[in-house]
mmCIF file as gemmi writes it, N, C-alpha and C atoms, coordinates in Angstrom:
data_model
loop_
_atom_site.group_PDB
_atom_site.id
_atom_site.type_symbol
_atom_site.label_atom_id
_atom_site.label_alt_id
_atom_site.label_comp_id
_atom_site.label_asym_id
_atom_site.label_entity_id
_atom_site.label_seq_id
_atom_site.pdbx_PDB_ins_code
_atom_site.Cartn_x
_atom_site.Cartn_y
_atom_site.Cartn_z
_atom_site.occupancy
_atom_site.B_iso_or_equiv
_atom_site.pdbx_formal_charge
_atom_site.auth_seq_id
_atom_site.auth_asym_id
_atom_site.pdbx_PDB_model_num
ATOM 1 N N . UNK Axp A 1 ? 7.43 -4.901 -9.314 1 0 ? 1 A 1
ATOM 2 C CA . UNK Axp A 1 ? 6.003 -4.992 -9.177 1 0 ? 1 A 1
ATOM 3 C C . UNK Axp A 1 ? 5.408 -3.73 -9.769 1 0 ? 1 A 1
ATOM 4 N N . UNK Axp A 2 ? 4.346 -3.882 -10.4 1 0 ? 2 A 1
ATOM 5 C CA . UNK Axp A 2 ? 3.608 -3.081 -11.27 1 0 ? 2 A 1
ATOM 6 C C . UNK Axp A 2 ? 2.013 -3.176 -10.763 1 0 ? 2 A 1
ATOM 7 N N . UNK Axp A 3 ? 1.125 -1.881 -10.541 1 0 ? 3 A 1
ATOM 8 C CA . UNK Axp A 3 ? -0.18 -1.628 -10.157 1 0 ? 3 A 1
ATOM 9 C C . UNK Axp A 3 ? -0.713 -0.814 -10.723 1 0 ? 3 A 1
ATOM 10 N N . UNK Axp A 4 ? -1.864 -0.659 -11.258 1 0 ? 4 A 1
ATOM 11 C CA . UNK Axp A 4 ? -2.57 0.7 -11.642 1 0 ? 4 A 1
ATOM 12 C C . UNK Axp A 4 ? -4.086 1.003 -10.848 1 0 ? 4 A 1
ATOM 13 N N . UNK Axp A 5 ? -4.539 1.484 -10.025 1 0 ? 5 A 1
ATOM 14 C CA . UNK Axp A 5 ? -5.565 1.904 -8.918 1 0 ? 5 A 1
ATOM 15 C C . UNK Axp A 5 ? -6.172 3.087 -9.436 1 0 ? 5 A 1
ATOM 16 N N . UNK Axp A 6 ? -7.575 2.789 -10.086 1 0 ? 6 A 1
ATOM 17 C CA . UNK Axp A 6 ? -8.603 3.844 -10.268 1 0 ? 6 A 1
ATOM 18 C C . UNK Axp A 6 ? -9.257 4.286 -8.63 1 0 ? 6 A 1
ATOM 19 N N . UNK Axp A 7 ? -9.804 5.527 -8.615 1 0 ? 7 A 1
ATOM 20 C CA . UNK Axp A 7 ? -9.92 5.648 -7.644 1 0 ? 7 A 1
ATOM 21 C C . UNK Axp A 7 ? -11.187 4.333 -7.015 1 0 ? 7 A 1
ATOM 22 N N . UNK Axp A 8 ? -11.256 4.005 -5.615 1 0 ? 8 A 1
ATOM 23 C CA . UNK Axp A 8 ? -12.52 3.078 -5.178 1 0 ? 8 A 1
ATOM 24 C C . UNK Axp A 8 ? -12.005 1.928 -5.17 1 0 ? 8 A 1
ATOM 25 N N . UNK Axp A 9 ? -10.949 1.122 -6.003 1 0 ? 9 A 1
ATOM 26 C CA . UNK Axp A 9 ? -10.61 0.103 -6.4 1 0 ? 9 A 1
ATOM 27 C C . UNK Axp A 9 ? -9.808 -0.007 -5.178 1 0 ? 9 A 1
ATOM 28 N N . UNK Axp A 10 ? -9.714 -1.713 -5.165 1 0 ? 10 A 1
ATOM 29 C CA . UNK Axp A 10 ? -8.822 -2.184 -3.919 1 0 ? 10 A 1
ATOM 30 C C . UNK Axp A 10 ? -7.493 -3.056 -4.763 1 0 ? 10 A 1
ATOM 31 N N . UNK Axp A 11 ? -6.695 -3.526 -3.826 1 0 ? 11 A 1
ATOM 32 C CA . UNK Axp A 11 ? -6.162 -4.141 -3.98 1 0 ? 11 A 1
ATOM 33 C C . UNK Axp A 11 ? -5.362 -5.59 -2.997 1 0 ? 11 A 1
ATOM 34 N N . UNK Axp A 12 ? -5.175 -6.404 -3.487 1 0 ? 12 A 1
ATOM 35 C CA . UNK Axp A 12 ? -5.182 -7.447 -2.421 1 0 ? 12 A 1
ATOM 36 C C . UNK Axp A 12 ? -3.793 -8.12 -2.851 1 0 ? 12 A 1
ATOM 37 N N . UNK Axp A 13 ? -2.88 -8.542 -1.952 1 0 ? 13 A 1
ATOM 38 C CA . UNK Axp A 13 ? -1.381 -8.705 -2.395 1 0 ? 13 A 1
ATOM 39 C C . UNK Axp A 13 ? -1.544 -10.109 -1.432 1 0 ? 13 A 1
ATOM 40 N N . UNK Axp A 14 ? -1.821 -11.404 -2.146 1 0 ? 14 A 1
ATOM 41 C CA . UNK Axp A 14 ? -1.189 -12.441 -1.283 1 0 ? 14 A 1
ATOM 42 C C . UNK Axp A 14 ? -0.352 -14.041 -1.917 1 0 ? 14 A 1
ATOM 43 N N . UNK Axp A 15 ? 0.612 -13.379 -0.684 1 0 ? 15 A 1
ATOM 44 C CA . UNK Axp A 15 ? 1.934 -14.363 -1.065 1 0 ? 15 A 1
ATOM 45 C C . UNK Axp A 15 ? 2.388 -15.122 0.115 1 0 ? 15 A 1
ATOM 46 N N . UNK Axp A 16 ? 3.272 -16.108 -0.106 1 0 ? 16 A 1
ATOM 47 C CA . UNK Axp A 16 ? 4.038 -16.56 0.956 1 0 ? 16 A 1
ATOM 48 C C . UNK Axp A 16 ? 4.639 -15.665 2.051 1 0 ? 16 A 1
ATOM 49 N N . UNK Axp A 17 ? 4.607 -15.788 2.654 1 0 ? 17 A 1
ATOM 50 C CA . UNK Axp A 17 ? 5.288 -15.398 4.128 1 0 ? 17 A 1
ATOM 51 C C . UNK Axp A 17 ? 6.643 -15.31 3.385 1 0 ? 17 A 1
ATOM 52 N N . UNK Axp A 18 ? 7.544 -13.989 4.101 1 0 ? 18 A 1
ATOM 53 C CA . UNK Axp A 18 ? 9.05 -13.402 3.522 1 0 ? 18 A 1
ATOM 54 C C . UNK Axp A 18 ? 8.664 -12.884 1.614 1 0 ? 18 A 1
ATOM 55 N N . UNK Axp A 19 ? 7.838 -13.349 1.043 1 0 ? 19 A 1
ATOM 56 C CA . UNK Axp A 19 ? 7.846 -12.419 -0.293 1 0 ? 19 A 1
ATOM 57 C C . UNK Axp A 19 ? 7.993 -11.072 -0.739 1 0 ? 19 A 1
ATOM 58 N N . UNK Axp A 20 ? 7.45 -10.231 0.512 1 0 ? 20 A 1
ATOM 59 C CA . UNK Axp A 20 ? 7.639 -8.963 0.4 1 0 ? 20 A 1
ATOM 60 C C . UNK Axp A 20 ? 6.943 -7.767 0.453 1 0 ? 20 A 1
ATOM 61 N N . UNK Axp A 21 ? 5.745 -8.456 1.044 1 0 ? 21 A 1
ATOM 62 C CA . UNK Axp A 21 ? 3.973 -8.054 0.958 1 0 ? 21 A 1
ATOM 63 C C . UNK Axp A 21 ? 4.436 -6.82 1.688 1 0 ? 21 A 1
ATOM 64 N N . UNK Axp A 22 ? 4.889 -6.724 3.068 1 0 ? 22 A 1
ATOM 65 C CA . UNK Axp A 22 ? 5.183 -5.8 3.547 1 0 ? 22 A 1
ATOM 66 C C . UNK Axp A 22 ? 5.857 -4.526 3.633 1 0 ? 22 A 1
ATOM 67 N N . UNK Axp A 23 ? 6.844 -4.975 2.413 1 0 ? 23 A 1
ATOM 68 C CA . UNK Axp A 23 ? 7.801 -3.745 1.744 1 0 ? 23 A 1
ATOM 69 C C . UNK Axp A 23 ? 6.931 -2.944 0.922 1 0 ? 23 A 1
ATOM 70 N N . UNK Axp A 24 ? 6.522 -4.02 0.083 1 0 ? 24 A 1
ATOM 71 C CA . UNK Axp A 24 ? 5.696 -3.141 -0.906 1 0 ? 24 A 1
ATOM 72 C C . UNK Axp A 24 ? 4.221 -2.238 -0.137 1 0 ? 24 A 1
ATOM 73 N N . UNK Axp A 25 ? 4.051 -2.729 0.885 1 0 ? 25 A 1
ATOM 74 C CA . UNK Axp A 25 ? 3.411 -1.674 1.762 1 0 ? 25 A 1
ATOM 75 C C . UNK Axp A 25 ? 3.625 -0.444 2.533 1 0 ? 25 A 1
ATOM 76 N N . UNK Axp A 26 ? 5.111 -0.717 2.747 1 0 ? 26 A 1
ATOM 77 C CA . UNK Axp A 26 ? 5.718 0.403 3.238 1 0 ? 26 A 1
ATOM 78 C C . UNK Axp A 26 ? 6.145 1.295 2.201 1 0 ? 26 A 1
ATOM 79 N N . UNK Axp A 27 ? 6.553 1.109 1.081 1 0 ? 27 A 1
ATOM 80 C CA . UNK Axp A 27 ? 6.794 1.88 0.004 1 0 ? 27 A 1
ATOM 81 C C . UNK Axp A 27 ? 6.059 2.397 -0.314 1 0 ? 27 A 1
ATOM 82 N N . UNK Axp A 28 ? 4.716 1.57 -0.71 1 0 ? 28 A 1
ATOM 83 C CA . UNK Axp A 28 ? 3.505 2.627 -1.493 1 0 ? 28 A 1
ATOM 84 C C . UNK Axp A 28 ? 3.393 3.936 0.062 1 0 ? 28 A 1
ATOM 85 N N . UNK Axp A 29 ? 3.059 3.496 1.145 1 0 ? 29 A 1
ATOM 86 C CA . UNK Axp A 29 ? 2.924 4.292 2.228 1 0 ? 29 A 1
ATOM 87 C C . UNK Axp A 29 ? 4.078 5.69 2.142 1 0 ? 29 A 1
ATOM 88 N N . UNK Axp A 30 ? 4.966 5.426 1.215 1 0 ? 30 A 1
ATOM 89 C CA . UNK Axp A 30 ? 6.384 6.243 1.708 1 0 ? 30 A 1
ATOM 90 C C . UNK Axp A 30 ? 6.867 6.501 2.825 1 0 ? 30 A 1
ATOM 91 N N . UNK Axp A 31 ? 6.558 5.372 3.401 1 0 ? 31 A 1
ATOM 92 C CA . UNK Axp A 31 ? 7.334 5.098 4.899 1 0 ? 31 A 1
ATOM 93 C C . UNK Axp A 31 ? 8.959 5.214 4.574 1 0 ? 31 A 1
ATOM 94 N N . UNK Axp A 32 ? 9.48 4.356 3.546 1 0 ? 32 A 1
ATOM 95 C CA . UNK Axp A 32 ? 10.7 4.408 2.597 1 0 ? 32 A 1
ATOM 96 C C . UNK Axp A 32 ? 10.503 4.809 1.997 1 0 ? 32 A 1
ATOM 97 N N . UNK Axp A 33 ? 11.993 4.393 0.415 1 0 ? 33 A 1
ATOM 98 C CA . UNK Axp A 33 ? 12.276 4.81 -0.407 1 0 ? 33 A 1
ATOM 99 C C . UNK Axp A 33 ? 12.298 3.537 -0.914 1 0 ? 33 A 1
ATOM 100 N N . UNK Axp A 34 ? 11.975 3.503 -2.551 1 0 ? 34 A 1
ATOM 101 C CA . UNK Axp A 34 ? 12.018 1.941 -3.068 1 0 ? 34 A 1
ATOM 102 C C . UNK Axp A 34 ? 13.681 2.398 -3.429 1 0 ? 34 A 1
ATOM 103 N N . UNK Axp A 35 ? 14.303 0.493 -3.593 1 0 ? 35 A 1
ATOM 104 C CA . UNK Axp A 35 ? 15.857 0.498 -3.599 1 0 ? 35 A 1
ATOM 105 C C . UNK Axp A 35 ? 16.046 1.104 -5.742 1 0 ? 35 A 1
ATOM 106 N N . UNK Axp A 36 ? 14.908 0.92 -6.263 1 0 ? 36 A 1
ATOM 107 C CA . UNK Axp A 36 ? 14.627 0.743 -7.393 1 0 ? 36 A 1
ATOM 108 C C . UNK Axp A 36 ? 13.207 1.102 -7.593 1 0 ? 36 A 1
ATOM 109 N N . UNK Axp A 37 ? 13.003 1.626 -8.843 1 0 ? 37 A 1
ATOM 110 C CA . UNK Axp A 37 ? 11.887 2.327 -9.184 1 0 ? 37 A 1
ATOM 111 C C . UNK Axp A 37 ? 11.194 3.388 -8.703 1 0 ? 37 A 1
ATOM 112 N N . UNK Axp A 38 ? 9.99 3.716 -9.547 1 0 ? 38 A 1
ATOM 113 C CA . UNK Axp A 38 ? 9.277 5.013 -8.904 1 0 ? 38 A 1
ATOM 114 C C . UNK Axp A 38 ? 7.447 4.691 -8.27 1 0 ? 38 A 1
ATOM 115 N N . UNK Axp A 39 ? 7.162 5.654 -7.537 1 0 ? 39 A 1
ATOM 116 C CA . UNK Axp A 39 ? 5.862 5.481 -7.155 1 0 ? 39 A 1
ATOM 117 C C . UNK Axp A 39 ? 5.498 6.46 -7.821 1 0 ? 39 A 1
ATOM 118 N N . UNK Axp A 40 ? 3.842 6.527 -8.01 1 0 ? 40 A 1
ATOM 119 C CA . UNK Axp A 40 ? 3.126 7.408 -8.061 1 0 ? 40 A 1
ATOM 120 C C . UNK Axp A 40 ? 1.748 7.481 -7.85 1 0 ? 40 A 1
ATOM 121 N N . UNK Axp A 41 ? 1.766 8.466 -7.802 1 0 ? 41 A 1
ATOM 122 C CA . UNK Axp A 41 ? 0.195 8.429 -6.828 1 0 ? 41 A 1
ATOM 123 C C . UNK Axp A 41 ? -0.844 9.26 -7.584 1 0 ? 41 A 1
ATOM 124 N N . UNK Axp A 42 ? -1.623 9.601 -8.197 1 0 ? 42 A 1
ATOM 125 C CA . UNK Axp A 42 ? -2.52 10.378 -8.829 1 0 ? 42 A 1
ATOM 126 C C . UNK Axp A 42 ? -1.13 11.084 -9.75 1 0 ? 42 A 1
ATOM 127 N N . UNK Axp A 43 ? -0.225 10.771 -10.728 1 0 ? 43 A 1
ATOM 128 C CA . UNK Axp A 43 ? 0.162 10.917 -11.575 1 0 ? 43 A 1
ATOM 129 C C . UNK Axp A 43 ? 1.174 11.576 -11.097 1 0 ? 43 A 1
ATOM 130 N N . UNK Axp A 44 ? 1.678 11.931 -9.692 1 0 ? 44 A 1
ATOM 131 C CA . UNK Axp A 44 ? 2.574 12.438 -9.121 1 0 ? 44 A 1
ATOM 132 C C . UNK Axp A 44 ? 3.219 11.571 -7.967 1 0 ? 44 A 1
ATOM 133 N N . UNK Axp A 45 ? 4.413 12.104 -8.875 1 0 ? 45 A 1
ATOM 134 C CA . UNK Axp A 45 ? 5.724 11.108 -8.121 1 0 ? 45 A 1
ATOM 135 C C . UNK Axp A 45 ? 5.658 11.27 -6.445 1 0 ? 45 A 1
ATOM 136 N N . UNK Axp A 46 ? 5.234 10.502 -5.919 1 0 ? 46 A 1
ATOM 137 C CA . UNK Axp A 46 ? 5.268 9.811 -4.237 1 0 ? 46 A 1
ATOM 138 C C . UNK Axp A 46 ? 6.271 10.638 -3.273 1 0 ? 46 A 1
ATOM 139 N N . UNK Axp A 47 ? 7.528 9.779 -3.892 1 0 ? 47 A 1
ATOM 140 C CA . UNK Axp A 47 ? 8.853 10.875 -3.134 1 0 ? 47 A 1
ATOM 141 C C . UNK Axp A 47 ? 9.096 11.989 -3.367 1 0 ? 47 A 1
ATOM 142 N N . UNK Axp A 48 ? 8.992 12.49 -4.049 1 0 ? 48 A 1
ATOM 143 C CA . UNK Axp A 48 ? 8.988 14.324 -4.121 1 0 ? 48 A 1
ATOM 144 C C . UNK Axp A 48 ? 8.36 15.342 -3.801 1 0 ? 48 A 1
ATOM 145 N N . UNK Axp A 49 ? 7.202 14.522 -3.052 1 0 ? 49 A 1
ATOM 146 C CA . UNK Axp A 49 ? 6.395 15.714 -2.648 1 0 ? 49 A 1
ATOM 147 C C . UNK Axp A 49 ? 6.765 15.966 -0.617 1 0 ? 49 A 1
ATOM 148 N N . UNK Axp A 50 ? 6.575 16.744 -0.37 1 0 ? 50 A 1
ATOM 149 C CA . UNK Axp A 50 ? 6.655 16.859 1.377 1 0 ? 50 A 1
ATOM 150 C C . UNK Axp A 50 ? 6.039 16.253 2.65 1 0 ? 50 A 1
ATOM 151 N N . UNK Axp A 51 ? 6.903 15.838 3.299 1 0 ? 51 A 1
ATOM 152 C CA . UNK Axp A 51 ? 6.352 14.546 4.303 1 0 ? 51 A 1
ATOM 153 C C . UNK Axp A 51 ? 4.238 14.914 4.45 1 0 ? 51 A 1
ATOM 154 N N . UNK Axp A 52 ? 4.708 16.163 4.616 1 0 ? 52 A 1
ATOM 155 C CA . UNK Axp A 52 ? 3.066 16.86 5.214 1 0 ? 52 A 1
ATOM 156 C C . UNK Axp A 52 ? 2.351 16.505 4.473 1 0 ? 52 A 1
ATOM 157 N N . UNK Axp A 53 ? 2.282 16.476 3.088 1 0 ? 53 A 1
ATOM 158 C CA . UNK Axp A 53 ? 1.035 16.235 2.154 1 0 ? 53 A 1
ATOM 159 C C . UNK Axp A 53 ? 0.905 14.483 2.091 1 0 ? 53 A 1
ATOM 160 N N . UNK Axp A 54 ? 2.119 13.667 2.149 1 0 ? 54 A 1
ATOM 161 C CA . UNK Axp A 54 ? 2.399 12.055 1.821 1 0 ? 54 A 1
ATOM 162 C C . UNK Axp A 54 ? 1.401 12.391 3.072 1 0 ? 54 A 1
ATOM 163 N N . UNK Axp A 55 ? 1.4 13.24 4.38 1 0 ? 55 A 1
ATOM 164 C CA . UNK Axp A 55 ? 0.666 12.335 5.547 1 0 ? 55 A 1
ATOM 165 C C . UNK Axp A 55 ? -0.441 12.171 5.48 1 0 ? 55 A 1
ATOM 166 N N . UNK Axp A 56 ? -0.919 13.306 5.083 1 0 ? 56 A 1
ATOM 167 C CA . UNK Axp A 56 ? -2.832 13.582 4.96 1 0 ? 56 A 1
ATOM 168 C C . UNK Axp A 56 ? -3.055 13.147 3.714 1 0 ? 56 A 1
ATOM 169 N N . UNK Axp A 57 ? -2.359 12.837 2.333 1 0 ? 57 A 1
ATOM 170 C CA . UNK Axp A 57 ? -2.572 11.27 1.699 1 0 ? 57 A 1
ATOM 171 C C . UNK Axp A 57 ? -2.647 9.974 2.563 1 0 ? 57 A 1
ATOM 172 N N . UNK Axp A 58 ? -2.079 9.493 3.312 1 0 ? 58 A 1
ATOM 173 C CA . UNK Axp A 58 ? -2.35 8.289 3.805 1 0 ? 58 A 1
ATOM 174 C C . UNK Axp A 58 ? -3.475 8.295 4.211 1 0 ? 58 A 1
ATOM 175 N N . UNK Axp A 59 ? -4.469 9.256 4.891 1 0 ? 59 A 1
ATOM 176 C CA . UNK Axp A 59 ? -5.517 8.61 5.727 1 0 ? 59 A 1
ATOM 177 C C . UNK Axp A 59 ? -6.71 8.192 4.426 1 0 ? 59 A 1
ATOM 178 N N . UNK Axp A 60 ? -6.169 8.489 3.379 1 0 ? 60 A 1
ATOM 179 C CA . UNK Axp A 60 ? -6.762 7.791 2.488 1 0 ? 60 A 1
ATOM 180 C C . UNK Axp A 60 ? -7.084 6.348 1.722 1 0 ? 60 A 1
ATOM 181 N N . UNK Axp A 61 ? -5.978 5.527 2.814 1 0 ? 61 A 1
ATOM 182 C CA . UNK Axp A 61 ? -5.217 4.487 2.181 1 0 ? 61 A 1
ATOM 183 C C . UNK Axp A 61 ? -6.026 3.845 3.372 1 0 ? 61 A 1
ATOM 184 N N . UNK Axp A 62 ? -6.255 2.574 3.054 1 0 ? 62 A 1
ATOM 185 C CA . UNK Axp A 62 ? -6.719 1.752 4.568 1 0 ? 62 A 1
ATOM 186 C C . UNK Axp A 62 ? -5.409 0.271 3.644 1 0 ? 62 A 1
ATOM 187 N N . UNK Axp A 63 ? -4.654 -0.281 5.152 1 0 ? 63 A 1
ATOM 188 C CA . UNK Axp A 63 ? -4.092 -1.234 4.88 1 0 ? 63 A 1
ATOM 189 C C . UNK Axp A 63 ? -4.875 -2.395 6.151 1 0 ? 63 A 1
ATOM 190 N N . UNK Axp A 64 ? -4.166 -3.516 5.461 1 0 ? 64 A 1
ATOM 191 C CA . UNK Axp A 64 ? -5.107 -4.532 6.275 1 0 ? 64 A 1
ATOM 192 C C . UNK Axp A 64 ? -3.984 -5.725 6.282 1 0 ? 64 A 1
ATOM 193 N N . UNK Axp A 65 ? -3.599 -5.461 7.326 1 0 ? 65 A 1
ATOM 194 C CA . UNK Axp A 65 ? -1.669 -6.754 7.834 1 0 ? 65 A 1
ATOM 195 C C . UNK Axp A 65 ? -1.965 -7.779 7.442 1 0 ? 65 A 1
ATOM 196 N N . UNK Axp A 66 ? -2.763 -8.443 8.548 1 0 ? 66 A 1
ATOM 197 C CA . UNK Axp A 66 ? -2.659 -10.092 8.746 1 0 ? 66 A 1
ATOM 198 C C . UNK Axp A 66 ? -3.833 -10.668 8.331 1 0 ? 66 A 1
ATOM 199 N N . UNK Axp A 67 ? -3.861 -11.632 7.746 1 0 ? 67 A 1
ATOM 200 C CA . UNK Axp A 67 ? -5.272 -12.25 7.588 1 0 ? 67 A 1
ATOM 201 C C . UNK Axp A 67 ? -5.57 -13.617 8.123 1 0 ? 67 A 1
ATOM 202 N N . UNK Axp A 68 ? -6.356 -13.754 9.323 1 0 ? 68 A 1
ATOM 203 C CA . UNK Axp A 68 ? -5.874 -15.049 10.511 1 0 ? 68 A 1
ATOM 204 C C . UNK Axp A 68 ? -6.829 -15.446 8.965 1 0 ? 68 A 1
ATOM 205 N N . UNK Axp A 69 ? -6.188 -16.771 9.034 1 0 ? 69 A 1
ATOM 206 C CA . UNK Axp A 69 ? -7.016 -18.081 7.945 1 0 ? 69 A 1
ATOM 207 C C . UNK Axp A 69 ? -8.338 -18.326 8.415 1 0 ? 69 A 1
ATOM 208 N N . UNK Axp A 70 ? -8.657 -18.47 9.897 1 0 ? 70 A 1
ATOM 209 C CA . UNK Axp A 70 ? -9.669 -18.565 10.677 1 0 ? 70 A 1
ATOM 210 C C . UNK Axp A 70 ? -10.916 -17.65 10.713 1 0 ? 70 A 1
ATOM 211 N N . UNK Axp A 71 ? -10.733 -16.522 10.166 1 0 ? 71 A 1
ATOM 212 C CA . UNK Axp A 71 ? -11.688 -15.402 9.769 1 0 ? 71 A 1
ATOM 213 C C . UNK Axp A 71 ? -12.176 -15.178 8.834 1 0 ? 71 A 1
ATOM 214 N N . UNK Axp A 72 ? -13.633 -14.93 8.521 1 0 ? 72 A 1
ATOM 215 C CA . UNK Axp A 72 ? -13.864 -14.619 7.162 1 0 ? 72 A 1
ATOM 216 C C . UNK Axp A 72 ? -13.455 -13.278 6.575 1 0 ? 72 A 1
ATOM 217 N N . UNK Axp A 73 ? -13.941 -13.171 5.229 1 0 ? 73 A 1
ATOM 218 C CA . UNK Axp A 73 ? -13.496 -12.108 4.763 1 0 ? 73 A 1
ATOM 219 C C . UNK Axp A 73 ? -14.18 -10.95 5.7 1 0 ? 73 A 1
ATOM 220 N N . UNK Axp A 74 ? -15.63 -11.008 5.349 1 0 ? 74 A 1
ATOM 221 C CA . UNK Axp A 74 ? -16.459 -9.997 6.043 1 0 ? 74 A 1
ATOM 222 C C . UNK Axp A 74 ? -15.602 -9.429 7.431 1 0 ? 74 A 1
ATOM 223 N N . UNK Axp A 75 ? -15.149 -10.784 8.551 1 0 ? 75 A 1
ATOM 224 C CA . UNK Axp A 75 ? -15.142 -10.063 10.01 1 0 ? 75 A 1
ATOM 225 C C . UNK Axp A 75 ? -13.695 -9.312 9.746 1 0 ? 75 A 1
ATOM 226 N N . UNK Axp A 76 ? -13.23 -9.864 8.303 1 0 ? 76 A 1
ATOM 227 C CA . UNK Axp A 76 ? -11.225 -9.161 8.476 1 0 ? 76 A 1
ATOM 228 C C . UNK Axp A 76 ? -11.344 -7.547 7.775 1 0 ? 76 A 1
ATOM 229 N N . UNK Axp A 77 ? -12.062 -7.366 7.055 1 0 ? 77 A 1
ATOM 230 C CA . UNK Axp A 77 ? -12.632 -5.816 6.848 1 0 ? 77 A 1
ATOM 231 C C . UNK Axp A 77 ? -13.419 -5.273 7.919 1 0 ? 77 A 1
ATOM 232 N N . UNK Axp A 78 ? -14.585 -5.757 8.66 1 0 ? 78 A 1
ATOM 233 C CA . UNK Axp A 78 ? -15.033 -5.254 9.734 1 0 ? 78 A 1
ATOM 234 C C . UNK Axp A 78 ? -13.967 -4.686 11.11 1 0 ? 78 A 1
C-alpha cells in the first residue's frame, strides 16, 4: 500500500472486514514495525526516530475505527 498526505488532507481506507484496515493503522501509528517496507512521515523515516517524538506526532493524527452503517457521516466525525 502506497499514500501521499499533504498536510490538512484526510484519508479514508474502506475495505472488507479482515483486509487489513487495521494494520495499516497501526503501522502508520508506529505502534509496529511494517513486515515489509518503509514509512514516512514529513520526509522522515517513521521508525528511526525515538518513541518520544513518534508520541507527540500522534496527537496529530486523529483515527476513526468503526463506522456503524447506521450513522451519518457528520455524527461519525462529531
Amino acid at each position: 500500500m502506497s499514500f501521499d498526505l499533504a498536510p490538512s488532507e484526510a484519508l479514508g481506507i474502506v475495505s472488507e472486514s479482515g483486509s487489513g484496515k487495521t494494520t495499516v493503522v497501526i503501522i502508520v501509528l508506529g505502534l509496529v514495525e511494517p513486515d515489509d517496507g518503509t514509512v514516512f512521515i514529513d520526509s522522515e523515516q517513521w521508525s528511526n526516530i525515538p518513541e518520544a517524538r513518534r508520541r507527540s506526532r500522534r496527537a496529530s493524527m486523529l483515527i476513526a475505527h468503526t463506522f456503524d452503517p447506521r450513522y451519518t457521516v457528520e455524527k461519525i466525525i462529531s
